[in-house]
N, C-alpha and C positions, 0 to 999 in steps of 0.2 A: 504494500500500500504506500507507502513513504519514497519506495521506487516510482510508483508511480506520477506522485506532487511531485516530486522531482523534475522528475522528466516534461513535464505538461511545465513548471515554471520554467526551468530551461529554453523548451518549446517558445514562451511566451518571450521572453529576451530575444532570444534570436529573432526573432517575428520583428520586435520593436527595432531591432539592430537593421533588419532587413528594411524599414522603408527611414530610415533616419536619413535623412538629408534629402529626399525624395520626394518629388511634387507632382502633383497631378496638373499638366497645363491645359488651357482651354482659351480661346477666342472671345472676347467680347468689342463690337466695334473692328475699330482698327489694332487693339493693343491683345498683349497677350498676357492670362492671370496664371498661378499658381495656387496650387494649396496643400498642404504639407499630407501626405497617404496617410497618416492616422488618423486624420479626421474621414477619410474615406470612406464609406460602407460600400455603396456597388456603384454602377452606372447603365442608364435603363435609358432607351428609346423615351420619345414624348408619350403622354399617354393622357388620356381623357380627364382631363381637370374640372373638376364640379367646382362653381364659384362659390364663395362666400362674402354674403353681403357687409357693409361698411367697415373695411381694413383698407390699408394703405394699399395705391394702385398696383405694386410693386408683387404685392402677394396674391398669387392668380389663385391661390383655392387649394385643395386634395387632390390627394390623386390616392389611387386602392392600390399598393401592390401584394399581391398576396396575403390576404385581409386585414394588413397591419394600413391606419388611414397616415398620410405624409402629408403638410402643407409643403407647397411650393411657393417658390419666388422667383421671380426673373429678373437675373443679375446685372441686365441691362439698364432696365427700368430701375432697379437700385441705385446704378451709377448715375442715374439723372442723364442715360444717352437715352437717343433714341429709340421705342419700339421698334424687332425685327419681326419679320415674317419667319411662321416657325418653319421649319422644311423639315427632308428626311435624315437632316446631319444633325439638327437641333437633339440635344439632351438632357437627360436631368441629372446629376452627381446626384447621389444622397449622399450626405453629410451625416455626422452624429456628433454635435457640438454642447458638451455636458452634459448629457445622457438622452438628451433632446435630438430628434432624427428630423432631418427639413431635406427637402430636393432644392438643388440650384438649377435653375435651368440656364444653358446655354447654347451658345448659337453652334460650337463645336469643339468636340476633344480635339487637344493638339500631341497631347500622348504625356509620359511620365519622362521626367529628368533628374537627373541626379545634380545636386546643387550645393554644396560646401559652403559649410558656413565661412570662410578665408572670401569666396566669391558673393556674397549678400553683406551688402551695404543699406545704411539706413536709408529711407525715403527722404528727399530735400523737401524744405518746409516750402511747398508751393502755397496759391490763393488758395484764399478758403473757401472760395465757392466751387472748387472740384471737387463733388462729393465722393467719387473713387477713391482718393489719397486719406483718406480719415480711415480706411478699412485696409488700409497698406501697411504691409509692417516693415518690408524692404523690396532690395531693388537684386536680383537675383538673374547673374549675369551669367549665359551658356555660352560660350560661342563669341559668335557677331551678334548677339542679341541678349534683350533684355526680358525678364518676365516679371512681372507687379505681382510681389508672394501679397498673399489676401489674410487677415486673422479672422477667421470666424466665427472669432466670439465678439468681434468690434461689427463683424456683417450683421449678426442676426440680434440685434438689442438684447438684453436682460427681459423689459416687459414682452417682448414680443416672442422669446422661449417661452414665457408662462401663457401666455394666448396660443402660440401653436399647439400646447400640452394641452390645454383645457379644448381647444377647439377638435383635437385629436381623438381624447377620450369621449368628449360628447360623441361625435362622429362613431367612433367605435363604439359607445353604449347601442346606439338608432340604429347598427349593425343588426340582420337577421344572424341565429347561431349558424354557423358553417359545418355540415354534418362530413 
């Protein structure tokens, strides 16, 4: 038995060791974001989003994956760009940011990188009216290219984890059981 906590903690280091420094990148606009694989859960196609009335424009509503209810947000419209047209590249991350599960939706995976901390530099204090750089924790350099790493506990508000929570579990109570 003790062999086996063992093995399952060990297991679990290595896991954390495997995506450390490791970001998932994706398209919004013209720029490219990051966000560090332990916030990761999976990544799923668009999928039928049921709205919810009076929230910020930004949160398009639920979506069912496999009877568990996710609010979503579209990361554009958080950034205060422009609404996209969703297509068949559009997707959703799911996230799990303090125990709290939320879909980001974007316009496109640009795949995982490996990113050393020696190469992420803090964010220069731009104006304050570019709401994307409040949710930037650095500047996360590959190559010839730059990618904007995202904190997603600065993306998704404190009040707004306890409204996707509450909004979730309602949704899931108004659930038929699933035989």
């Amino acid at each position: 038995m003790a062999d086996e906590v063992i093995q399952q903690e060990t297991a679990d280091v290595l896991e954390e060791d495997t995506q450390k420094e490791k970001f998932m990148t994706f398209k919004s606009g013209n720029e490219y974001f990051g966000i560090e694989l332990k916030y990761i859960v999976e990544i799923i196609g668009m999928q039928n989003i049921t709205a919810v009335p009076e929230v910020e424009d930004y949160i398009k509503g639920l979506i069912n994956l496999r009877g568990k209810i996710i609010p979503v947000i579209d990361v554009r419209i958080r950034f205060k760009q422009e609404p996209f047209e969703y297509t068949d590249r559009t997707c959703i991350i799911i996230i799990n940011v303090n125990g709290t599960i939320v879909g980001l939706i974007v316009e496109t995976i640009a795949g995982v990188v490996s990113i050393t901390g020696d190469n992420i530099e803090p964010p220069p204090s731009l104006s304050a009216g570019n709401a994307k750089n409040k949710y930037v924790y650095g500047l996360g350099k590959t190559g010839d290219s730059v990618k904007l790493l995202l904190d997603p506990q600065k993306l998704i508000k404190d009040e707004e984890l306890a409204l996707f929570e509450e909004i979730s579990e309602e949704a899931q109570a108004q659930q038929p059981e699933q035989e």
